[in-house]
N, C-alpha and C positions, 0 to 999 in steps of 0.2 A: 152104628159105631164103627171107627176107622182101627182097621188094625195096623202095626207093627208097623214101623218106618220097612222098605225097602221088602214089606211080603204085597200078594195081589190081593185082591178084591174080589165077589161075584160083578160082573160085566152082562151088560145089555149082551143081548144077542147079536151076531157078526161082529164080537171084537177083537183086539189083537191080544189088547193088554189092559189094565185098567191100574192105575198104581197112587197110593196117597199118601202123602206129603205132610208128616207131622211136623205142623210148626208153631209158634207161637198163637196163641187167641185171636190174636188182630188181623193175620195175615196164612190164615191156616187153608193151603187147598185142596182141591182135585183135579190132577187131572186124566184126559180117556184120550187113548188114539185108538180111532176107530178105521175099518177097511173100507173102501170107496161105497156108497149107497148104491143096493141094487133097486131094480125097475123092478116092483111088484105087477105080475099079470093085470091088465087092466088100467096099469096106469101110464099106459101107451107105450108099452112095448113092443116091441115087433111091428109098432105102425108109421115107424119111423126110419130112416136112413141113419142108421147109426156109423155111417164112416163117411158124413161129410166134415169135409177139410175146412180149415181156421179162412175167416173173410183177408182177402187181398186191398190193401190200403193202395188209393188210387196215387199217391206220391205227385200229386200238381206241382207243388211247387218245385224240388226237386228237377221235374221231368222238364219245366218250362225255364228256369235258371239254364239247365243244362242245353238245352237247344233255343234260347235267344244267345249263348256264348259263341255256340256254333255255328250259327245264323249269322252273325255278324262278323266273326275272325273269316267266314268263308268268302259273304259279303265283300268284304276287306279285301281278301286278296284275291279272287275274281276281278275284284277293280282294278287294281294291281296291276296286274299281268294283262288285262285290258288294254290300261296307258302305255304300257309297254311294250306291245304289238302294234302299237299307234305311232311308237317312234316318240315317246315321249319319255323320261327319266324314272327310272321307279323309286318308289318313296322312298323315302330317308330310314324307315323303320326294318325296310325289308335289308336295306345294303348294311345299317348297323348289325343286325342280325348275321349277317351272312359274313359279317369282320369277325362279332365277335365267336362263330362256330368256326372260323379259319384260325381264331391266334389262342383262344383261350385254354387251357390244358384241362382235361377230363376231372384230374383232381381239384380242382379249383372249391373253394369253401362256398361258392355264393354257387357255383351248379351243381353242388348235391344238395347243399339243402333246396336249390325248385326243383331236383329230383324225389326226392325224399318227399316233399310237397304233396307235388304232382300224384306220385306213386299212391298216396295216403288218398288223395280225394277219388282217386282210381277206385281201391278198397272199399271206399265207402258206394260210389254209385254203384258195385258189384252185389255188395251187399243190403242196398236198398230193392237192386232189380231181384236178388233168387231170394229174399226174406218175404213173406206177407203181413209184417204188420199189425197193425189194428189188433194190440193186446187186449185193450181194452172190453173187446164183445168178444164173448161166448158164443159159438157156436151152436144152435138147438135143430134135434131132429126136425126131420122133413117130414109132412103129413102129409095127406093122398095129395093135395094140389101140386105136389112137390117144390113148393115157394122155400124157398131157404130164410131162417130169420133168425138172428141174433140176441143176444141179450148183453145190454152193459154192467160191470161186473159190478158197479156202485148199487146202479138197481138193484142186481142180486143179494148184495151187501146188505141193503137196506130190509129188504123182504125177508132175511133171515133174521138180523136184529128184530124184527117187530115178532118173530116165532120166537125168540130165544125169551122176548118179553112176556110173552105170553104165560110163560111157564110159571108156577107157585114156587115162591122165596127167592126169581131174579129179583136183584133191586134195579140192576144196569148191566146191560151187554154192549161190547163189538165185536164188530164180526168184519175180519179181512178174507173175501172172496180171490182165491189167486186161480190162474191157470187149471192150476192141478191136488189143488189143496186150499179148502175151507178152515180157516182158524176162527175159534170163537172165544173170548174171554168174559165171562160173568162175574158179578159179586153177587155174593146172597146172604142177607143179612137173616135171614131162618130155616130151618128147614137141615135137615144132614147134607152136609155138600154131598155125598156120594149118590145120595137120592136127586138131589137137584142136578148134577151131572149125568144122573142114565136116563133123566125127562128131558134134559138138554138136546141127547144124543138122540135122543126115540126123536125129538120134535123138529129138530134140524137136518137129520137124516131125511123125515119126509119131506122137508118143504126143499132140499137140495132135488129130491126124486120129483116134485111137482115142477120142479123149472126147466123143465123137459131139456136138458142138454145131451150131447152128441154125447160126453164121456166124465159124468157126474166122478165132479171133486171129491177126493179122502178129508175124513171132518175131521177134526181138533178141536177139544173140547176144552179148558181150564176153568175150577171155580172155583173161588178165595172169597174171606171173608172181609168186610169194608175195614179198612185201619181205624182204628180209634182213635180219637181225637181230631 
Protein backbone atom coordinates (compact mmCIF):
# COMPACT_ATOMS: atom_id res chain seq x y z
CA UNK A 1 0.00 0.00 0.00
CA UNK A 2 1.36 3.54 -0.97
CA UNK A 3 1.09 6.06 1.41
CA UNK A 4 0.25 9.83 1.51
CA UNK A 5 1.34 11.92 -1.54
CA UNK A 6 4.59 13.88 -0.64
CA UNK A 7 5.39 11.36 3.01
CA UNK A 8 8.42 8.40 2.47
CA UNK A 9 8.24 5.05 2.05
CA UNK A 10 10.42 1.80 3.81
CA UNK A 11 13.58 1.88 1.13
CA UNK A 12 15.89 -1.04 0.15
CA UNK A 13 18.92 -0.77 1.92
CA UNK A 14 21.60 2.15 1.00
CA UNK A 15 18.97 4.56 0.05
CA UNK A 16 18.52 8.20 -0.07
CA UNK A 17 14.93 8.58 -0.30
CA UNK A 18 12.22 6.55 -1.67
CA UNK A 19 9.03 8.87 -2.54
CA UNK A 20 5.43 7.84 -4.27
CA UNK A 21 3.65 9.53 -6.52
CA UNK A 22 -0.24 9.27 -6.18
CA UNK A 23 -1.78 9.59 -9.47
CA UNK A 24 -4.43 8.44 -11.43
CA UNK A 25 -4.88 4.43 -12.13
CA UNK A 26 -3.41 4.44 -15.56
CA UNK A 27 -0.26 6.32 -14.91
CA UNK A 28 0.38 5.76 -11.06
CA UNK A 29 4.29 5.59 -10.06
CA UNK A 30 7.34 4.97 -8.16
CA UNK A 31 10.00 6.24 -7.92
CA UNK A 32 13.82 5.38 -5.86
CA UNK A 33 16.97 7.43 -6.06
CA UNK A 34 19.29 5.38 -4.80
CA UNK A 35 23.31 6.03 -3.65
CA UNK A 36 26.03 4.81 -6.11
CA UNK A 37 26.27 0.58 -5.77
CA UNK A 38 28.94 -0.64 -3.59
CA UNK A 39 31.63 -3.47 -4.48
CA UNK A 40 30.42 -6.31 -2.11
CA UNK A 41 33.82 -8.33 -0.76
CA UNK A 42 34.33 -10.77 -3.39
CA UNK A 43 33.05 -9.38 -6.00
CA UNK A 44 36.37 -8.11 -7.02
CA UNK A 45 37.23 -5.48 -5.03
CA UNK A 46 40.36 -4.53 -4.07
CA UNK A 47 41.58 -6.54 -7.15
CA UNK A 48 41.33 -4.06 -9.23
CA UNK A 49 42.74 -0.39 -10.10
CA UNK A 50 40.10 1.64 -9.04
CA UNK A 51 41.62 4.99 -10.18
CA UNK A 52 42.15 4.24 -13.90
CA UNK A 53 41.46 7.26 -15.99
CA UNK A 54 38.60 7.59 -18.92
CA UNK A 55 40.14 5.96 -22.57
CA UNK A 56 41.98 8.82 -24.75
CA UNK A 57 40.09 8.90 -28.36
CA UNK A 58 42.91 8.77 -30.98
CA UNK A 59 41.31 11.94 -33.00
CA UNK A 60 42.63 10.79 -36.75
CA UNK A 61 40.81 12.66 -38.54
CA UNK A 62 41.20 15.82 -36.74
CA UNK A 63 45.06 15.19 -36.33
CA UNK A 64 45.44 14.46 -40.07
CA UNK A 65 43.02 17.50 -41.49
CA UNK A 66 45.09 19.55 -39.38
CA UNK A 67 48.66 18.50 -40.49
CA UNK A 68 47.96 17.83 -44.32
CA UNK A 69 46.81 21.93 -43.97
CA UNK A 70 50.19 22.52 -42.69
CA UNK A 71 51.92 20.27 -44.88
CA UNK A 72 50.97 22.07 -47.67
CA UNK A 73 50.64 26.12 -46.64
CA UNK A 74 54.38 25.06 -45.57
CA UNK A 75 55.02 23.23 -48.84
CA UNK A 76 53.68 26.36 -50.41
CA UNK A 77 55.76 28.69 -49.15
CA UNK A 78 59.03 26.95 -48.83
CA UNK A 79 58.53 26.97 -52.58
CA UNK A 80 58.07 30.32 -52.55
CA UNK A 81 60.85 31.70 -51.03
CA UNK A 82 62.73 29.05 -53.08
CA UNK A 83 61.79 31.00 -56.45
CA UNK A 84 62.65 33.75 -54.89
CA UNK A 85 66.28 33.21 -53.92
CA UNK A 86 66.43 31.97 -57.63
CA UNK A 87 65.81 35.55 -58.67
CA UNK A 88 62.59 34.60 -59.83
CA UNK A 89 59.11 36.69 -58.88
CA UNK A 90 57.23 35.54 -55.95
CA UNK A 91 53.71 34.52 -56.38
CA UNK A 92 50.83 36.62 -56.89
CA UNK A 93 49.24 35.14 -53.50
CA UNK A 94 52.20 35.99 -51.33
CA UNK A 95 52.42 39.95 -52.77
CA UNK A 96 48.45 40.12 -52.65
CA UNK A 97 48.70 39.23 -49.13
CA UNK A 98 51.44 41.33 -48.27
CA UNK A 99 49.14 44.66 -50.04
CA UNK A 100 46.53 43.55 -48.36
CA UNK A 101 48.35 43.53 -44.50
CA UNK A 102 49.99 47.05 -45.69
CA UNK A 103 46.52 48.93 -46.71
CA UNK A 104 43.83 47.26 -44.92
CA UNK A 105 42.76 48.72 -41.47
CA UNK A 106 42.48 46.22 -38.29
CA UNK A 107 38.90 47.04 -38.11
CA UNK A 108 37.90 45.88 -41.28
CA UNK A 109 34.48 43.59 -41.14
CA UNK A 110 35.92 40.82 -43.36
CA UNK A 111 39.22 40.59 -40.80
CA UNK A 112 37.63 39.99 -37.79
CA UNK A 113 35.34 37.86 -38.74
CA UNK A 114 38.76 35.29 -40.26
CA UNK A 115 39.75 36.30 -36.76
CA UNK A 116 36.87 35.38 -34.89
CA UNK A 117 37.20 32.20 -37.47
CA UNK A 118 40.32 31.42 -36.83
CA UNK A 119 40.32 31.99 -33.18
CA UNK A 120 37.17 29.59 -32.92
CA UNK A 121 38.85 26.52 -34.82
CA UNK A 122 41.96 27.37 -32.42
CA UNK A 123 39.45 26.66 -29.34
CA UNK A 124 38.35 23.68 -30.80
CA UNK A 125 41.78 21.83 -31.76
CA UNK A 126 42.73 22.94 -27.94
CA UNK A 127 39.95 21.27 -26.75
CA UNK A 128 40.18 18.12 -28.75
CA UNK A 129 44.01 17.92 -27.61
CA UNK A 130 43.47 18.31 -23.32
CA UNK A 131 39.66 16.46 -23.52
CA UNK A 132 39.88 12.42 -23.81
CA UNK A 133 36.84 11.67 -25.56
CA UNK A 134 35.49 8.47 -26.17
CA UNK A 135 32.28 8.91 -23.89
CA UNK A 136 30.91 6.34 -24.97
CA UNK A 137 33.11 3.35 -23.05
CA UNK A 138 33.36 2.93 -19.54
CA UNK A 139 36.18 2.47 -18.01
CA UNK A 140 36.59 -1.09 -15.93
CA UNK A 141 38.99 -2.02 -13.32
CA UNK A 142 42.29 -3.51 -14.01
CA UNK A 143 42.84 -7.30 -12.98
CA UNK A 144 46.36 -8.79 -12.06
CA UNK A 145 47.34 -8.76 -15.99
CA UNK A 146 46.94 -5.23 -15.54
CA UNK A 147 45.22 -5.01 -19.28
CA UNK A 148 42.87 -1.93 -19.20
CA UNK A 149 39.36 -2.80 -20.73
CA UNK A 150 36.47 -0.87 -21.33
CA UNK A 151 32.94 -1.23 -21.71
CA UNK A 152 30.33 0.36 -24.20
CA UNK A 153 27.64 2.18 -22.47
CA UNK A 154 24.83 0.66 -24.87
CA UNK A 155 26.07 -2.75 -23.94
CA UNK A 156 25.71 -1.85 -20.37
CA UNK A 157 22.32 -0.48 -21.32
CA UNK A 158 21.30 -3.53 -22.68
CA UNK A 159 22.70 -6.05 -19.84
CA UNK A 160 20.72 -4.04 -17.35
CA UNK A 161 17.42 -3.85 -19.32
CA UNK A 162 17.49 -7.78 -19.64
CA UNK A 163 17.91 -7.68 -15.30
CA UNK A 164 15.37 -5.09 -14.92
CA UNK A 165 13.20 -7.84 -17.23
CA UNK A 166 13.87 -10.35 -15.26
CA UNK A 167 12.26 -9.15 -12.42
CA UNK A 168 8.27 -10.32 -11.43
CA UNK A 169 5.30 -7.61 -12.66
CA UNK A 170 8.05 -5.60 -15.36
CA UNK A 171 6.03 -5.68 -18.36
CA UNK A 172 8.86 -3.39 -20.16
CA UNK A 173 12.12 -1.37 -19.23
CA UNK A 174 14.84 1.29 -20.38
CA UNK A 175 17.46 1.74 -19.14
CA UNK A 176 19.91 5.01 -20.12
CA UNK A 177 23.43 4.10 -18.86
CA UNK A 178 25.23 7.73 -18.52
CA UNK A 179 28.73 8.63 -17.24
CA UNK A 180 27.80 8.92 -13.70
CA UNK A 181 24.23 8.00 -13.42
CA UNK A 182 22.01 4.72 -14.32
CA UNK A 183 18.42 5.85 -15.12
CA UNK A 184 15.95 3.15 -15.42
CA UNK A 185 12.14 3.41 -16.29
CA UNK A 186 9.67 0.31 -16.01
CA UNK A 187 5.98 -0.39 -16.49
CA UNK A 188 4.43 -3.04 -14.49
CA UNK A 189 1.34 -4.05 -15.11
CA UNK A 190 1.03 -6.16 -11.45
CA UNK A 191 2.40 -6.40 -8.52
CA UNK A 192 2.57 -3.16 -5.93
CA UNK A 193 4.84 -0.71 -7.66
CA UNK A 194 6.73 0.02 -4.45
CA UNK A 195 7.56 -3.85 -4.41
CA UNK A 196 8.55 -3.88 -7.95
CA UNK A 197 10.70 -0.77 -7.55
CA UNK A 198 12.90 -2.30 -4.28
CA UNK A 199 13.42 -5.74 -6.78
CA UNK A 200 14.31 -3.27 -9.31
CA UNK A 201 16.80 -1.51 -7.26
CA UNK A 202 18.20 -4.88 -5.34
CA UNK A 203 18.57 -6.40 -9.24
CA UNK A 204 20.18 -3.43 -11.03
CA UNK A 205 22.29 -2.47 -8.19
CA UNK A 206 23.93 -5.89 -8.63
CA UNK A 207 24.33 -6.19 -12.21
CA UNK A 208 25.69 -2.37 -12.08
CA UNK A 209 28.29 -4.06 -9.32
CA UNK A 210 28.90 -7.11 -11.77
CA UNK A 211 30.09 -4.72 -14.71
CA UNK A 212 33.22 -4.30 -12.85
CA UNK A 213 33.56 -0.43 -13.48
CA UNK A 214 36.46 1.96 -12.22
CA UNK A 215 33.37 4.19 -10.47
CA UNK A 216 29.92 2.42 -10.48
CA UNK A 217 27.03 4.73 -11.54
CA UNK A 218 24.08 6.13 -8.97
CA UNK A 219 20.86 4.23 -10.09
CA UNK A 220 17.43 5.71 -10.83
CA UNK A 221 14.78 3.81 -10.46
CA UNK A 222 10.81 4.88 -11.86
CA UNK A 223 7.88 2.54 -12.07
CA UNK A 224 4.33 3.54 -13.52
CA UNK A 225 1.64 1.62 -14.40
CA UNK A 226 0.79 0.87 -18.60
CA UNK A 227 -1.82 3.75 -19.65
CA UNK A 228 -5.02 2.30 -20.50
CA UNK A 229 -6.24 2.17 -23.63
Amino acid sequence: MSEPEGKGTESAPGAVRADVIELDQSSSAARYESRRPTLEHGAGAGDGDTKAGRFWAWRRIPAAVVAAILLGAAALLLYDVAAVRAEHPAMYWRRWLADQLATVPLDDTWLLVGSGVAGLVGLWLIVLALTPGLRQVLPMRRGPSRVRAGLDREAAALMLRDRALEVSGVQSARVRVRRSKVRARALSHFRDLDDVRADLDTALGAGIGELGLVKPPALSVHVRRPKKG
